[in-house]
C-alpha positions as CSV (number, residue, x, y, z in Angstrom):
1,X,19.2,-20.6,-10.8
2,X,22.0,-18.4,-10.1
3,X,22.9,-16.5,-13.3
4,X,18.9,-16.7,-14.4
5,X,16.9,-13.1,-14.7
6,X,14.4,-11.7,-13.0
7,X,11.5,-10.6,-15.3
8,X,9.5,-7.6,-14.7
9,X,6.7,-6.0,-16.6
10,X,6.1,-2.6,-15.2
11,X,5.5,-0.5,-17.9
12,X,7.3,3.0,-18.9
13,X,9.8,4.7,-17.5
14,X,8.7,3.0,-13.9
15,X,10.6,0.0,-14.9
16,X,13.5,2.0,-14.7
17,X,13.5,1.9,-10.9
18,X,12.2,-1.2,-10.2
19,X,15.0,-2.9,-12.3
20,X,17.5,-0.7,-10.0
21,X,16.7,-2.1,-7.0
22,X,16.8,-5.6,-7.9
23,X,19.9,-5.3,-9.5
24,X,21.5,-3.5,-6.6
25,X,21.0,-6.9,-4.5
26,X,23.3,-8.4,-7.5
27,X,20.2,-10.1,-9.9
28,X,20.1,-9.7,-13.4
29,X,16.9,-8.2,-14.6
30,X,15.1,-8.6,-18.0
31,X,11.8,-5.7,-19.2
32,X,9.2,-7.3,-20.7
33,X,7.5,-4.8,-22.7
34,X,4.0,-5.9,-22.6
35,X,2.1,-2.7,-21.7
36,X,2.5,0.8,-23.2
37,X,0.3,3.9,-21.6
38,X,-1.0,6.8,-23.9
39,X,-1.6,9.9,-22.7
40,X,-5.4,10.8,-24.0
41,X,-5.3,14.0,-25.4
42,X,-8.0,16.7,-24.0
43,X,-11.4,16.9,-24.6
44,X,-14.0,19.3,-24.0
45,X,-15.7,17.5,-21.1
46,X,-12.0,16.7,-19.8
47,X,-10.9,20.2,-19.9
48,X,-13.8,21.6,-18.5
49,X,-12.7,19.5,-15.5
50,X,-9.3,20.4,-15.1
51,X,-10.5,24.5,-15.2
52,X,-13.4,23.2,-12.6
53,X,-11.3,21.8,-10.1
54,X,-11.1,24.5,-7.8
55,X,-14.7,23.1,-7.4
56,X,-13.5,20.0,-5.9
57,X,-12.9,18.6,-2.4
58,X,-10.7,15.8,-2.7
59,X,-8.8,14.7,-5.6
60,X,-7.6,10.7,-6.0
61,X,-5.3,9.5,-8.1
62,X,-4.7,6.1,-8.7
63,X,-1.0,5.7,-10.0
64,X,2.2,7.5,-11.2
65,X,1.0,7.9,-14.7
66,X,-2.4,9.5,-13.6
67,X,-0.4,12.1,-11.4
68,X,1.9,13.0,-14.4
69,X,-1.2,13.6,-16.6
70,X,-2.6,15.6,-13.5
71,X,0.7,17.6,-12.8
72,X,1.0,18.2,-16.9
73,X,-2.9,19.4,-16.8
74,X,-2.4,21.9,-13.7
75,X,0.6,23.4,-15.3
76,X,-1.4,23.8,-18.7
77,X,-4.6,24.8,-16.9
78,X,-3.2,27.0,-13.4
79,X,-0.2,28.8,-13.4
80,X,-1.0,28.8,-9.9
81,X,-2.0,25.3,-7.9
82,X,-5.8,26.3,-6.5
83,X,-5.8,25.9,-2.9
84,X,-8.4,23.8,-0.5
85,X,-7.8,20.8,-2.2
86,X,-7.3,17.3,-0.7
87,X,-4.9,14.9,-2.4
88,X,-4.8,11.2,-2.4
89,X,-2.9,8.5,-3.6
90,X,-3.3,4.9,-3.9
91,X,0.4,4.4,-3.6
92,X,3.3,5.5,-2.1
93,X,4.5,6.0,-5.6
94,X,2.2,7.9,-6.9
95,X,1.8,10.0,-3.4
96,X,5.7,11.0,-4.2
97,X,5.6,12.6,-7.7
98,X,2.6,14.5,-6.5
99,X,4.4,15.7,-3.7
100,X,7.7,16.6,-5.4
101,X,6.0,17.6,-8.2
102,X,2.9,19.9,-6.9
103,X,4.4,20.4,-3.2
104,X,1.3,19.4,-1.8
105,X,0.5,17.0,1.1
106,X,-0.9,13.8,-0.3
107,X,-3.0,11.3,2.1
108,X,-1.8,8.0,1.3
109,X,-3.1,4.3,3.1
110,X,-1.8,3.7,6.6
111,X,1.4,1.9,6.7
112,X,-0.6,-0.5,9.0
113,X,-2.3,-1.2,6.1
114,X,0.7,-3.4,4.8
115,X,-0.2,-2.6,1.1
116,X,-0.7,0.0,-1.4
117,X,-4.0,-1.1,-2.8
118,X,-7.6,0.7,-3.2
119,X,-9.0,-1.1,-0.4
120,X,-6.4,0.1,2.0
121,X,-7.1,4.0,0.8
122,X,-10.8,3.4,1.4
123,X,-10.3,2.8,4.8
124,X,-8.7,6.0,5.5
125,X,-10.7,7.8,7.8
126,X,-11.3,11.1,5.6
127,X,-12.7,9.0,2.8
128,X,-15.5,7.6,5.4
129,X,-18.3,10.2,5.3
130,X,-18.2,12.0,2.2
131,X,-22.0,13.5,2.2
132,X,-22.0,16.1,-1.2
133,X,-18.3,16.4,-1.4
134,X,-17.1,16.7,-5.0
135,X,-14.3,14.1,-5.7
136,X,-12.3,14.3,-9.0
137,X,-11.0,10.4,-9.6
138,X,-8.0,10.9,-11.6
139,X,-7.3,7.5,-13.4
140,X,-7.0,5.2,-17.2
141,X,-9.6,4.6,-19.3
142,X,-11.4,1.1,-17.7
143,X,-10.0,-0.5,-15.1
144,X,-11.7,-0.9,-11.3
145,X,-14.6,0.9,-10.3
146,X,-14.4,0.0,-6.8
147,X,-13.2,3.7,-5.5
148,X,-15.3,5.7,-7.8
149,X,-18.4,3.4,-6.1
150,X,-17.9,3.1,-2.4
151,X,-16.8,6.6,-2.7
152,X,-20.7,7.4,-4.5
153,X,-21.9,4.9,-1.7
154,X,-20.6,7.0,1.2
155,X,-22.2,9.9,-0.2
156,X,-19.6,11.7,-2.7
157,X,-20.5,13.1,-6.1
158,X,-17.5,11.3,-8.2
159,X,-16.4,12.9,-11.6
160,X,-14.4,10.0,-12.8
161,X,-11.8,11.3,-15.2
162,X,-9.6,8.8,-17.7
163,X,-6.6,10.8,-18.8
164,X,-4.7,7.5,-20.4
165,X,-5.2,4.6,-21.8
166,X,-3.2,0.7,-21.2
167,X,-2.5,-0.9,-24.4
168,X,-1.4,-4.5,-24.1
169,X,1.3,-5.7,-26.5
170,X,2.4,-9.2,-26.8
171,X,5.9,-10.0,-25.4
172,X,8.7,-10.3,-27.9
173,X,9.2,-13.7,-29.4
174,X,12.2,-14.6,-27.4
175,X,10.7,-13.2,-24.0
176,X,8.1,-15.8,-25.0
177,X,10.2,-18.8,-25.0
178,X,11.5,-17.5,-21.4
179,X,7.8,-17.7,-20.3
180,X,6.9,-20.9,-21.7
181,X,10.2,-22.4,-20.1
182,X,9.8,-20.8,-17.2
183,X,13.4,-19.8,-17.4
184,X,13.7,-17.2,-15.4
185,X,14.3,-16.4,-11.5
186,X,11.0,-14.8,-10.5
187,X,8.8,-12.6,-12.2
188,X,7.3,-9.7,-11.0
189,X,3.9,-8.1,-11.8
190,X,2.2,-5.6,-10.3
191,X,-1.1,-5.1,-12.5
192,X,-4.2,-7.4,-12.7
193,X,-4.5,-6.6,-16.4
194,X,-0.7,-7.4,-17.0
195,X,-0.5,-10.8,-15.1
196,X,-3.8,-12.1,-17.2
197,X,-2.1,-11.3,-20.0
198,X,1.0,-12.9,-19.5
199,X,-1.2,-16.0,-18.0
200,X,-1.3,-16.5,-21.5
201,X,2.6,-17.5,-22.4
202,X,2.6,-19.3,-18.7
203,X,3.2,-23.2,-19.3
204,X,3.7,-25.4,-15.9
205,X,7.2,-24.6,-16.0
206,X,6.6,-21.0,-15.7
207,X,3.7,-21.6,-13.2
208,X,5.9,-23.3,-10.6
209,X,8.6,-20.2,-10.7
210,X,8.2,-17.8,-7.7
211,X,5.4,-15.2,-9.0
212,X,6.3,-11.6,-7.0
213,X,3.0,-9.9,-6.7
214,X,2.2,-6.2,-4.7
215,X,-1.1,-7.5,-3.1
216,X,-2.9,-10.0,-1.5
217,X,-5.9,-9.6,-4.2
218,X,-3.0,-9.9,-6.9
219,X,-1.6,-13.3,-5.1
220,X,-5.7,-14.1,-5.6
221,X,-6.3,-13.5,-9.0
222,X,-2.5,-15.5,-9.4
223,X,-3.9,-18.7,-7.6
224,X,-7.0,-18.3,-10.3
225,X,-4.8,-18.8,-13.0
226,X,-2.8,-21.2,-11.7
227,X,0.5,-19.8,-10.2
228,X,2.0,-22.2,-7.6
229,X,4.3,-19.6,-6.2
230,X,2.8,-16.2,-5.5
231,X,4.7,-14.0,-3.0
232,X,3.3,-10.9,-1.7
233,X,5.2,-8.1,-2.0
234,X,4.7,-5.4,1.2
235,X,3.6,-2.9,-1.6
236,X,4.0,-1.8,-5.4
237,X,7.3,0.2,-4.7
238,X,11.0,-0.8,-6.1
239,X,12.2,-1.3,-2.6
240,X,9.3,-3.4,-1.5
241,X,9.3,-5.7,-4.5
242,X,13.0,-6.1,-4.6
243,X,13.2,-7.2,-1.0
244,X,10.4,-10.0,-2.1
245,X,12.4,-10.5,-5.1
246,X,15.3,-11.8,-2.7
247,X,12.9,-13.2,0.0
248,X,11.6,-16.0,-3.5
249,X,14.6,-17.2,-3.6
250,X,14.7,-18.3,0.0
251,X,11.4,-20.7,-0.5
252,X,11.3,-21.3,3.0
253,X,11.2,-17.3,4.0
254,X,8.5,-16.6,1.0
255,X,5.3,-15.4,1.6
256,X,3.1,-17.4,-0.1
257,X,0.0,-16.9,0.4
258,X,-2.0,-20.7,0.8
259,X,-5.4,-19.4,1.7
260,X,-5.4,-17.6,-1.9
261,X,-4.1,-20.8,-3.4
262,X,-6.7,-22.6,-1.6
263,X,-9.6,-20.3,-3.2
264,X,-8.0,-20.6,-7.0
């Protein structure tokens, strides 16, 4: 167990920093490159936003790739950034390229919350009563449509605008043998979409290695397809899924989620 790798899938140059911070607690890591994001280019109706969004209230953005379109956009669109906007993030990830790269203040879910998800940012006070305000929601093409609809529920007029596009890619043939033996420490997923897709490589060896996941509702959707082992990572960033990383290896100091397991 000691000299095997830990296997992430975060796609991009994100895995970058995720496979830092495991290896600084001295474990091997291994990229599976199973997801590549495309940058959509402009159209019309997407353009017309980005000159329009002065208009808005609040802007959301939903992950690190969405905010670089965003940034890329503002600097293409506004030489200088419009002001009276409010910014959110679903994580801390994403709230820290906006800052660095935009300078603005960007409200992010409580640490309370104890995760970076969507539900935790809809329970932020600001996004409770939203009667008429304009929200741009900056995301990929598909994915959830819970913000964009509690935030139409509560009274918001939602422009949803997809600015990339996920395209899955099956894992390299030897990446696949790995899965099917489950030979590997832990792996680590931090996207619905990804861990269905892997689900499909996944024989019982690989469902009985520790599964490190960034939310509860992940840790659900991994009891669903039939992953023994999920541990719940205190959010999506390299720090937090490194230190669960290290906690899966200590079975007894893992949290596993058994309620999920129990629903799957």
């Amino acid at each position: 167990m000691a000299d095997l790798p830990v296997l992430i899938s975060r796609p991009g140059e994100r895995a970058g920093p995720l496979a830092a911070a495991i290896e600084a607690r001295g474990l091997d890591v291994l990229r599976l490159d199973v997801m590549r994001l495309e940058a959509l280019p402009d159209a019309p109706a997407t353009r017309t936003a980005w000159l329009d969004i002065d208009h808005f209230h609040k802007v959301v953005v939903v992950s690190p790739f969405a905010a670089e379109c965003l940034v890329e956009a503002l600097d293409r669109y506004w030489p200088q950034l419009p002001v009276g906007i409010d910014f959110y993030a679903v994580g801390a990830s994403t709230a820290a390229l906006l800052h660095r790269r935009l300078g603005v203040r960007v409200h992010v879910p409580s640490p309370s919350a104890g995760e970076d998800t969507s539900e935790a940012l809809l329970r932020l006070a600001s996004l409770q009563a939203l009667d008429a305000r304009r929200v741009l929601l900056v995301a990929g093409e598909g994915g959830r449509a819970l913000i964009a609809e509690t935030l139409a529920a509560r009274g918001a007029r939602v422009r949803r605008l997809a600015v990339y596009r996920r395209r899955l890619l099956d894992p390299e043939p030897a990446m696949q043998a790995r899965l099917a033996a489950g030979d590997y420490r832990a792996l680590v997923v931090s996207s619905g979409e990804i861990l269905e897709h892997l689900a499909r490589w996944c024989t019982d060896a690989a469902l009985n290695q520790p599964l490190i996941v960034s939310s509860a509702r992940l840790a659900t959707l991994a009891g669903r397809l039939g992953f023994r082992f999920p541990v719940v990572a205190s959010g999506a960033t390299p720090a937090a899924l490194a230190v669960a990383v290290a906690r899966s290896s200590a079975p007894e100091e893992a949290d596993v989620d058994h309620d999920d397991l129990e629903k799957g």
